[in-house]
Structures are given as C-alpha cells and as structure tokens.
C-alpha positions as CSV (number, residue, x, y, z in Angstrom):
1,X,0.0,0.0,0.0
2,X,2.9,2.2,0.5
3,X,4.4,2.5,-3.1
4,X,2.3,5.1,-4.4
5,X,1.3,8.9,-2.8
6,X,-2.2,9.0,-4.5
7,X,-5.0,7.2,-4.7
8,X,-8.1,7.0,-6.0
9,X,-11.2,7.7,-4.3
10,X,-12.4,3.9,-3.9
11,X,-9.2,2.6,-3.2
12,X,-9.2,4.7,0.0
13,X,-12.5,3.7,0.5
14,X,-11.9,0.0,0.3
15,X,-8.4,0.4,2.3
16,X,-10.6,2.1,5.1
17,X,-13.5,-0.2,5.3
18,X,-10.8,-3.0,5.7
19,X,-8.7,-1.2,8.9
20,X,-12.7,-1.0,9.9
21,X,-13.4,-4.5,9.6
22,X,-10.2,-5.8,10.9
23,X,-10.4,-3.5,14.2
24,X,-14.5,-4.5,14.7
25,X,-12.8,-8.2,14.8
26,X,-10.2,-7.5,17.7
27,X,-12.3,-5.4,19.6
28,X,-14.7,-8.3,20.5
29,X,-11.0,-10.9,21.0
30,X,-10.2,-7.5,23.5
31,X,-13.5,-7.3,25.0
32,X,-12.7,-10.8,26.9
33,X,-9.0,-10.7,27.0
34,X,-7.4,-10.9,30.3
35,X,-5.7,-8.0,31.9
36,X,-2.9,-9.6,32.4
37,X,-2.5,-10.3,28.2
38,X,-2.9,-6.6,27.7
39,X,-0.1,-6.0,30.3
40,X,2.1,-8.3,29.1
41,X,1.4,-7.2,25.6
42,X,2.4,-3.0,26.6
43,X,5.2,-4.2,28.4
44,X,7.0,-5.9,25.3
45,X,6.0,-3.3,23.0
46,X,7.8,-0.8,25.9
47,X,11.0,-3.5,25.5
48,X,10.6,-3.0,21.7
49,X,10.7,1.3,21.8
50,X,14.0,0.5,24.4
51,X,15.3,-1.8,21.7
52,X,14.4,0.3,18.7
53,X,15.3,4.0,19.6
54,X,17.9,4.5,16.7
55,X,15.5,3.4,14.6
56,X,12.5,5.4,16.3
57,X,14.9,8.3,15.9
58,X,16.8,7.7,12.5
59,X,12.9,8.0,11.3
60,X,11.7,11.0,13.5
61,X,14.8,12.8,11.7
62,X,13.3,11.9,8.2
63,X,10.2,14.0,9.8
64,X,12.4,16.8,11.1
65,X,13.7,17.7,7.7
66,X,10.4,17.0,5.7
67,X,9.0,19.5,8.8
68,X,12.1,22.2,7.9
69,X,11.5,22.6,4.3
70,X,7.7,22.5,5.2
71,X,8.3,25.5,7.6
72,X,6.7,24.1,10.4
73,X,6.7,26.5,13.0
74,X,9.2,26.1,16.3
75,X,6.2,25.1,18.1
76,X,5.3,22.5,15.9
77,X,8.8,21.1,15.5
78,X,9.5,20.7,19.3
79,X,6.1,18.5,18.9
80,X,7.8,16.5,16.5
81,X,10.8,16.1,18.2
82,X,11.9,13.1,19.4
83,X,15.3,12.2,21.4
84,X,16.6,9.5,23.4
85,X,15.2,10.6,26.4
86,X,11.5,11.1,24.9
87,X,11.5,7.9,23.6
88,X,12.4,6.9,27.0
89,X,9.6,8.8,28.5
90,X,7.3,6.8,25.8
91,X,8.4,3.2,27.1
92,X,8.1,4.3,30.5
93,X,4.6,6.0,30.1
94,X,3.5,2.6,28.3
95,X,4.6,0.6,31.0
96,X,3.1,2.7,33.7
97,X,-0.3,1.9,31.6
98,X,0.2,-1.4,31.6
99,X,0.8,-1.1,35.6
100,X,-2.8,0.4,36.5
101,X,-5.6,-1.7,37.3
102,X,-7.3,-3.2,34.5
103,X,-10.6,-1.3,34.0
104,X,-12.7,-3.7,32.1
105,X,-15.4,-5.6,34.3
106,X,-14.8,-3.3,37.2
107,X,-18.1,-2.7,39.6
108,X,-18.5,1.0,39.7
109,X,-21.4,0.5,41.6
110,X,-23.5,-2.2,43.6
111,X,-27.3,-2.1,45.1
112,X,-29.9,-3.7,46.2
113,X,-33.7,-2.8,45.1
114,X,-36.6,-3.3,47.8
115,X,-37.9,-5.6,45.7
116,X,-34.6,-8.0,45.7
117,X,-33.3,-6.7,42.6
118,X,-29.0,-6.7,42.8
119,X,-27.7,-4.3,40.6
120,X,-24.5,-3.6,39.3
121,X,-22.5,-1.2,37.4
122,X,-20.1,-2.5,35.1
123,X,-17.4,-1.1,33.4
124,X,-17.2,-2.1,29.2
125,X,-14.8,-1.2,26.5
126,X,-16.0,1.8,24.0
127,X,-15.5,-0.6,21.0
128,X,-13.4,0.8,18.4
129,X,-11.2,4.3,18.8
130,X,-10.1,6.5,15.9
131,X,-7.3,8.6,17.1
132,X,-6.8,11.7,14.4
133,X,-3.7,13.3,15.1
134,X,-1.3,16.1,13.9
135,X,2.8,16.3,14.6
136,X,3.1,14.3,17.8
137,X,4.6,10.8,17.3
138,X,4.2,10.0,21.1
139,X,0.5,9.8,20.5
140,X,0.8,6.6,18.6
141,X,2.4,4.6,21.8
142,X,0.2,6.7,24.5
143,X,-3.0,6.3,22.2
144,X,-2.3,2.7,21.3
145,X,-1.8,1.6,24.8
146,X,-4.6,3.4,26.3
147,X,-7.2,1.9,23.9
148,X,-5.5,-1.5,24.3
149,X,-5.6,-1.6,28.2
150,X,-9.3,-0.9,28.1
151,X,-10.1,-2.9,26.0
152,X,-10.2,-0.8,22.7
153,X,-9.1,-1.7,19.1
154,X,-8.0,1.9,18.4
155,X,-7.4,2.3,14.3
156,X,-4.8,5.8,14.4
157,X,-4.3,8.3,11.9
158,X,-0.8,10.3,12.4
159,X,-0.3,13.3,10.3
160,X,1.7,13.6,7.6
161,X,4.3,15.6,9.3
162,X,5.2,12.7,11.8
163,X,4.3,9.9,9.3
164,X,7.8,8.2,9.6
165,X,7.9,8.4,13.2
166,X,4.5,7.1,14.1
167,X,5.4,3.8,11.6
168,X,8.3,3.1,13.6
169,X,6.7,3.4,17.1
170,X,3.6,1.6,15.7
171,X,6.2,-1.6,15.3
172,X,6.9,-1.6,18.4
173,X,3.0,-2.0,19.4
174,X,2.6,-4.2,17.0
175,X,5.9,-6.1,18.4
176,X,4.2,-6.5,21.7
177,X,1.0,-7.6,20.5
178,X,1.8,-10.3,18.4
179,X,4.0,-11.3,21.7
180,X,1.3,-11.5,24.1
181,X,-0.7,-13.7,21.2
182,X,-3.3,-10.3,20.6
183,X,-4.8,-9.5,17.4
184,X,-2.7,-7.5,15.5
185,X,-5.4,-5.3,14.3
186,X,-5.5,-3.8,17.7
187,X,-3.7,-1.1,17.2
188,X,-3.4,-0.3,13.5
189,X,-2.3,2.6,11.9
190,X,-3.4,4.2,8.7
191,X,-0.9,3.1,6.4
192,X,-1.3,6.4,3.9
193,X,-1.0,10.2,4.1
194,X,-4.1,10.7,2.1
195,X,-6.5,13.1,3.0
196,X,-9.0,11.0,2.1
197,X,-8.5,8.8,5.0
198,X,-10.0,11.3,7.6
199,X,-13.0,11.9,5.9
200,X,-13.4,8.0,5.6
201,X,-12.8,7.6,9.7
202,X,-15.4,10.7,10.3
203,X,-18.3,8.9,8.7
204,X,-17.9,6.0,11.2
205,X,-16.6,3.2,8.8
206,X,-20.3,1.7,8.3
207,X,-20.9,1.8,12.2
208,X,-17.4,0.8,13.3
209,X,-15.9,3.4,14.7
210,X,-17.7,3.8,18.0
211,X,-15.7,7.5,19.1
212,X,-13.6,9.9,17.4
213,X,-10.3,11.6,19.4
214,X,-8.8,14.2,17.7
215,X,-5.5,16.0,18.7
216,X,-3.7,18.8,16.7
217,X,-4.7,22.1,15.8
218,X,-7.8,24.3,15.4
219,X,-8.4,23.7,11.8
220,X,-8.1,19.4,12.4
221,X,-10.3,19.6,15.1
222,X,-12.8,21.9,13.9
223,X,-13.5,19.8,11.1
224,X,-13.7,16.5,12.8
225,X,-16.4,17.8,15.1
226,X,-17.9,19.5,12.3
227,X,-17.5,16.6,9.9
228,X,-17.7,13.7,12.3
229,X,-20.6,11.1,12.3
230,X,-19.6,9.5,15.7
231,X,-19.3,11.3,19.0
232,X,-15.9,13.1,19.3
233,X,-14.0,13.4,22.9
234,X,-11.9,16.9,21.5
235,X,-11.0,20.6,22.6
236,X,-10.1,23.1,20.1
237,X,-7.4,24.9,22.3
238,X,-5.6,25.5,25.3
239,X,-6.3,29.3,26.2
240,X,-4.5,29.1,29.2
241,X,-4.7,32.1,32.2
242,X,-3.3,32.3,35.0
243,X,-4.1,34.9,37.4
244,X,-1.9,35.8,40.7
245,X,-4.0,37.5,43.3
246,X,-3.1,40.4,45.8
247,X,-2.3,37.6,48.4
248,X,0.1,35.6,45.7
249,X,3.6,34.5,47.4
250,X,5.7,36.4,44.6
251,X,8.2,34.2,44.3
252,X,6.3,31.2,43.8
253,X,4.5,33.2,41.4
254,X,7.2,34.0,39.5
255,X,8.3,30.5,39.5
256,X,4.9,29.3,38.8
257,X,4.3,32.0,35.8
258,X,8.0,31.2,34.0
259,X,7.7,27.4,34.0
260,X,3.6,27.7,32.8
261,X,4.3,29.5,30.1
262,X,8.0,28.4,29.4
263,X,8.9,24.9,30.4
264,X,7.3,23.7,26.5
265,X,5.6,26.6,25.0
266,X,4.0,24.1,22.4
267,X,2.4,22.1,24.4
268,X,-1.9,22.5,25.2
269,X,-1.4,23.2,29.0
270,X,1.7,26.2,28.4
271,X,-0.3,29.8,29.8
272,X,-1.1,32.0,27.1
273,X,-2.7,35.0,29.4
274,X,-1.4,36.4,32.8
275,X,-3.7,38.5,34.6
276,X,-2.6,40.5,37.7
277,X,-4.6,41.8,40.8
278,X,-4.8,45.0,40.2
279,X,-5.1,45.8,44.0
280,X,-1.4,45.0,44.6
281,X,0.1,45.7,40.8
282,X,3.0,47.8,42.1
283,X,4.4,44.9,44.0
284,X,3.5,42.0,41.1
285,X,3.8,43.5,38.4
286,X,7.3,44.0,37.2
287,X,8.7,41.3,39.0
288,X,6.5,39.1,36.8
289,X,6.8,40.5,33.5
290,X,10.7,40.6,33.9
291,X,11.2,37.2,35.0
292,X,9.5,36.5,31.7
293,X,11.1,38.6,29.8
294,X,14.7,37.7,31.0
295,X,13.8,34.5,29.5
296,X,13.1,35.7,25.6
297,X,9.2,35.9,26.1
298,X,6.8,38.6,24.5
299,X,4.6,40.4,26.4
300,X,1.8,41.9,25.1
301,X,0.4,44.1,27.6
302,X,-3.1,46.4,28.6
303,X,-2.7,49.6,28.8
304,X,-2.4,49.7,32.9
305,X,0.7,46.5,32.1
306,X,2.2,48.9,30.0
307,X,2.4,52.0,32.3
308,X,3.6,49.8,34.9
309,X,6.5,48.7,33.2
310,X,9.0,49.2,30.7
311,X,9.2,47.7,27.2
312,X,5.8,46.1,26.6
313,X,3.7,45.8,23.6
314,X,0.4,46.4,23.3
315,X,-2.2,43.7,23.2
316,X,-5.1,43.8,20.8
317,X,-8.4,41.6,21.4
318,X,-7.1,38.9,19.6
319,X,-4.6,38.5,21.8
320,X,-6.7,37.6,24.5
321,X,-8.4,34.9,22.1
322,X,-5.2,33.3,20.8
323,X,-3.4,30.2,21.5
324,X,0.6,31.3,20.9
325,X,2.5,28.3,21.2
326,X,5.2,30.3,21.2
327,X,7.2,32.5,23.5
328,X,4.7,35.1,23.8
329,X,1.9,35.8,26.6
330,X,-0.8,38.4,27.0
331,X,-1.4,40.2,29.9
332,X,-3.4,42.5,32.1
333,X,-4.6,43.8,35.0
334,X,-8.1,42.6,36.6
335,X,-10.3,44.0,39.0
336,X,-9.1,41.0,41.8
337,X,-10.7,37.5,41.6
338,X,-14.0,38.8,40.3
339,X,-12.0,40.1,37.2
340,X,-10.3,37.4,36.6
341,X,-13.3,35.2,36.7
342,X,-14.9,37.5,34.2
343,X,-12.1,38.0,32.1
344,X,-11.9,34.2,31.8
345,X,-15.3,33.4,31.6
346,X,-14.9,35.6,28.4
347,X,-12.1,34.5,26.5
348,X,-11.2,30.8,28.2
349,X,-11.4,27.4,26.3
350,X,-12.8,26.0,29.1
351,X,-9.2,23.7,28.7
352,X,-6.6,24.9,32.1
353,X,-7.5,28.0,34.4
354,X,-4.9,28.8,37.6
355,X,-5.0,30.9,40.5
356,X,-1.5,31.8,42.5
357,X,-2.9,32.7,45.6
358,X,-2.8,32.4,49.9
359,X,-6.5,33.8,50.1
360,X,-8.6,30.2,50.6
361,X,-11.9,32.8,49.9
362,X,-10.5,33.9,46.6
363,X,-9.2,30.3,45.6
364,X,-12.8,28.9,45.9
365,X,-14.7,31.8,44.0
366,X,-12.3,30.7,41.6
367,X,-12.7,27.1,41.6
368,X,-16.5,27.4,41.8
369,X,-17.0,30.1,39.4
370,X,-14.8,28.9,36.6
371,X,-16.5,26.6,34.4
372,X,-12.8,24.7,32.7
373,X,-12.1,20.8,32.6
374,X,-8.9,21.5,34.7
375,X,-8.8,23.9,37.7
376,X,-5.2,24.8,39.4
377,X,-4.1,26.1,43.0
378,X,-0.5,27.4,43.1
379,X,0.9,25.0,40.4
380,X,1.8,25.3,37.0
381,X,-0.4,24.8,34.1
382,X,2.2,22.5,32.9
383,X,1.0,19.6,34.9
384,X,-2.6,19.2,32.5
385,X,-1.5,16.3,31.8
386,X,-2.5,12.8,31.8
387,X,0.3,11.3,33.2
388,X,1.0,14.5,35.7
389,X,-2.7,12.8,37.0
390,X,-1.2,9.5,37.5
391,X,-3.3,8.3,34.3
392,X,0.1,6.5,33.0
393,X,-0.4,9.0,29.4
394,X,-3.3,10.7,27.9
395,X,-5.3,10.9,24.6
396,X,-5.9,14.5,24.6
397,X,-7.7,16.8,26.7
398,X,-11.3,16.8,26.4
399,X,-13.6,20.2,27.3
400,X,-17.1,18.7,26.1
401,X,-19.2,17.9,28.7
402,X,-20.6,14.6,27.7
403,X,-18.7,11.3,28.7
404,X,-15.0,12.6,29.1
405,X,-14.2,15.5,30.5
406,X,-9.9,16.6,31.3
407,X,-7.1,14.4,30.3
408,X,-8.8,11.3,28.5
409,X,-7.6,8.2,30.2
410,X,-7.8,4.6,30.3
411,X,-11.1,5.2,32.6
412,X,-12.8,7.5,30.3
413,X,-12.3,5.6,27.3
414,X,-14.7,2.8,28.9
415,X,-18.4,2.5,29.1
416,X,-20.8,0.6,31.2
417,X,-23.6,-1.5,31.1
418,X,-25.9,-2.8,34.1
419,X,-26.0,-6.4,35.8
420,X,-29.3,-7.3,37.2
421,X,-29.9,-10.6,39.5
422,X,-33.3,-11.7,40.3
423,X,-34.9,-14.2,42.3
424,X,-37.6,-14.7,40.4
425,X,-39.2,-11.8,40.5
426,X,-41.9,-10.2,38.3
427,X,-43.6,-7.0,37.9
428,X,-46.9,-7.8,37.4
C-alpha cells in the first residue's frame, strides 16, 4: 500500500472499510481478553521502543527535515521532536499503563432494590477508537496503549508531518502484540497520508468506529467535530490564564508564571494569558513581566501593564483569544478575583485555568465560578497532563461535557452496562 502517494477515491475507500473490519474483529478478542495479556502485551512493546530507539529516531529525523523545508513553526517542531530521552519517557509512560488496574469488568457501583433486585454497574470497552492526530509521534504509543488496556481496538491516523515516526513506534505496538498472542489489528495505523482517510474515519466506517479523538490544531479539530458522524472526545485549544492574586507569594508566582508558560511553550497546557490583581500591581507586576522577559518571552500588555513597566507591547483583542505556542503571553490587569473570573469566563477554552494565591476565599470563588475541565491552585499549568494525573499518558484533553471530561484516560475511554440478578421476581 505504501508505493504510491495518490489514490483513488475507492481505493481509499476500500483500504478504510478493511482497517474498519479488521479493528470491529479484535475489539470483541479484547473485549474478553485478560488484563494480564494486555499487560504483558504493553510491556514488550515498551522492551521493543527501548530496543528500537535509533530506529524510532533515524525516522523521526526523516520527519524533522520533511518539517524544515515545510516551515513548520518552532512550536510544531518541538512537537515532532523526538530524542533519546523522549522515547524513554514513551516506554516508561507505556509501562506505567500497563501497571494500572485493568478497568474492564470493574463494579462502579453495587445495590440492592426493595424488591430484591441486585444491581450492578459494570465497566465495558468503547468498541473501536479512531485517534486523528497532527505532529506528535508520542501519540501513537500513548494512544495505542490506552485503547488497548481498556479494552479498545484503536485504528490511528498520524499526520503527515510525523508519518515516519508514528510507523516506527507503531512496530513496536505491533511487536508487543503479536508477543502477548493479541490481534494484531488492535492497534493499527493508517498506512497512507491521504487526506481522504480522515474523511473516511469521520463517517464511522459503516458503524465501526464507535468515538472519534482528535488532537492537533484548530483547523483538524474543527472539522472532525464538524464533519464527524460519531461522538468526538476533542478541545479546540488551550487558552491558558493564569491569574496571581493580591495575596500571591511572589516568588512562587514567579516560579509558577516562567515554568507555565516556558517549560514547553507548544504544548496544550503552556499559559497564554497572565492577569494581575490590580489591588497590589505595584508589588507583582514588574517582578513578573521581567522574570519573563529575561527568559526571551513577549509580552503583550493592557494599557495599565504597559504604564507599569517598561518595554511592553500592546495587546489587541485577539490576543486575549489566541493560543501562541510560542514565546509570547498576554497580559493584564483585573479588578481582583471577580475580574479574573470575568475576564476568563470571556475568553477561556474552558481547557486549564490557575490561580496563585494564599487567600482560601479567593481560591474557591475561583474554583466554583470557573467553568474549565482543569482547575489549578498554586501550580503550573504544565501539569494538565495525563500522566502529571497518574493516568500513565493521555489521549488528549477533552472540554465537552458529555462522557469525558480533562485528560482522556484509560477510565474515560470505557463505558458501562448494568447487571441485574433476580430471584424470580416479576412486575406484574
């Protein structure tokens, strides 16, 4: 399939409908499969990234200089990225998966009716997973794992950008798979850069694919939830804020502020907006804006940011709507808690919010007042992340409000269904 670039219609049609067919098949194998299969099965494909890294990486530098003469932008190539110790993190995230408790046939729940009735809550597997996904080769490992440990076929769709890459740690799955006597159709990844292919996955694959994930930028995900016959789990972006409050220890604001916004600017969870209490600017302000500046970041400041110190550019209002993912930051001052909350409620993706602050009062009219997945008390914004939760990895974040909500997990890519045990009993 790979010794072409273009194909017809049909033939991506009928290449689809086959990846379809093939993952419908495993998912019911993986529906009954033990958990200790599916851990033994991540925990050689871990072995096999360990064992394969120059390969991983002679790939992933095929990608880097595809992505140079593309002119993918710094953000975008520090997503693509990989190194030794990245694929390190991948085999150690995929083991820490295949660590956790296996989810499938949990009891969530357990009661008993007046009438005798036991009931039970069980925990399921979705069915099949399409993961759509732009730049980050990780995603194939954390994606592939997740799906597999609840008991997911997941069929994945790298971009074009990290095509090379995502083959090469899709071996490795693959690798550990076919060790642990799985179906190989699992975890299978689209085998072609063709458009095409998306559009295929959106309309469900004649009822196969049970959920759509999406991760990349605003134009991918806009269409998939536009697009998308399935229910998607997806957030368009990560507008970031974090505010520091009048009672903010400064210097673990200041630590707090330069590592949100500067640890990996590309990532979802990097801050985008600071706002400042206004109540206590003289003290917060500069100190702020300089540790970031020292550091090669932007500022693009309110008018009240820019009297207060030196050097700033001005913000416009599509500042406080954009996602950078770059060394750049908005920010302003706000009328204390109440104006961060309504300079939030305004412009947030309902993705990460923060507050730096010693006032417990202020911190819950935060938390309760501000409507995002992931809420944060004197921490970076750097830590919305799956594994940061303990989760082993993550698909993505998810803002909806229906199924998943936060860092999508191994427990919200499960469903349930309800056990009922009777002793005879009827409702006449």
């Amino acid at each position: 399939m790979l010794d072409k670039t273009q194909y017809s219609p049909a033939e991506v049609a009928s290449m689809m409908q086959e990846l379809g067919r093939n993952a419908s098949d495993a998912s019911k194998i993986l529906a009954t499969a033990s958990g200790e299969s599916k851990s033994a099965a991540l925990l050689a494909a871990a072995d096999s990234l360990r064992a394969n890294v120059q390969s991983i990486l002679k790939a992933n530098e095929i990608d880097m200089a595809n992505g140079k003469d593309q002119g993918l932008s710094n953000a975008m190539m520090d997503r693509l990225k990989l190194t030794e110790e990245r694929v390190a993190d991948m085999a150690n995230a995929v083991v820490s998966i295949a660590e956790m408790d296996d989810p499938v046939g949990q009891v969530m729940a357990r009661w008993e009716r007046p009438n005798g009735l036991d009931i039970s809550r069980i925990r399921t597997p979705l069915g099949v997973i399409g993961v759509i996904y732009e730049s980050r080769p990780n995603v194939t490992a954390d994606a592939g794992s997740l799906c597999l440990k609840a008991g997911n076929a997941v069929i994945l769709r790298g971009g074009t950008d990290s095509f090379n890459s995502s083959r090469a740690i899709h071996g490795c799955m693959v690798d550990g798979l076919k060790s642990a006597g799985l179906p190989e159709a699992a975890i299978q990844l689209v085998p072609i850069t063709d458009r095409a292919a998306v559009g295929e996955m959106l309309k469900g694959l004649n009822g196969r694919i049970d959920v759509i994930v999406p991760r990349g930028g605003r134009g991918l995900v806009e269409r998939v939830q536009s697009d998308a016959r399935v229910p998607v789990f997806a957030h368009l972006e990560g507008l970031v804020h974090v505010y520091v409050d009048k009672s903010a220890n400064l210097d673990m604001a200041v630590d707090i502020i330069v590592d949100a916004k500067l640890r990996r600017t590309g990532i979802c969870g990097a801050a985008e907006t600071l706002l400042i209490d206004a109540r206590d600017a003289d003290r917060l302000a500069a100190p702020l804006v300089e540790a970031l500046k020292q550091r090669g970041c932007e500022i693009r400041g309110d008018e009240a940011i820019q009297k207060l110190v030196p050097d700033v550019n001005p913000a416009s209002d599509a500042d406080w709507s954009t996602e950078y993912l770059d060394t750049i930051i908005s920010a302003g001052l706000v009328d204390g808690v109440d104006g961060a909350i309504r300079h939030i409620n305004r412009w947030s993706s309902n993705h990460t919010d923060a507050i730096i602050a010693e006032d417990s009062e202020a911190v819950e009219r935060f938390f309760n007042e501000i409507d995002s997945a992931i809420l944060m008390h004197n921490a970076s914004t750097q830590f919305a992340d799956g594994g940061e939760f303990g989760m082993g990895a993550e698909i993505g974040i998810a803002t909806g409000k229906m199924h998943a909500r936060g860092p999508v997990g191994v427990e919200q890519l499960t469903s349930f269904k309800y056990a009922v045990r009777g002793s005879g009993q009827i409702r006449g």
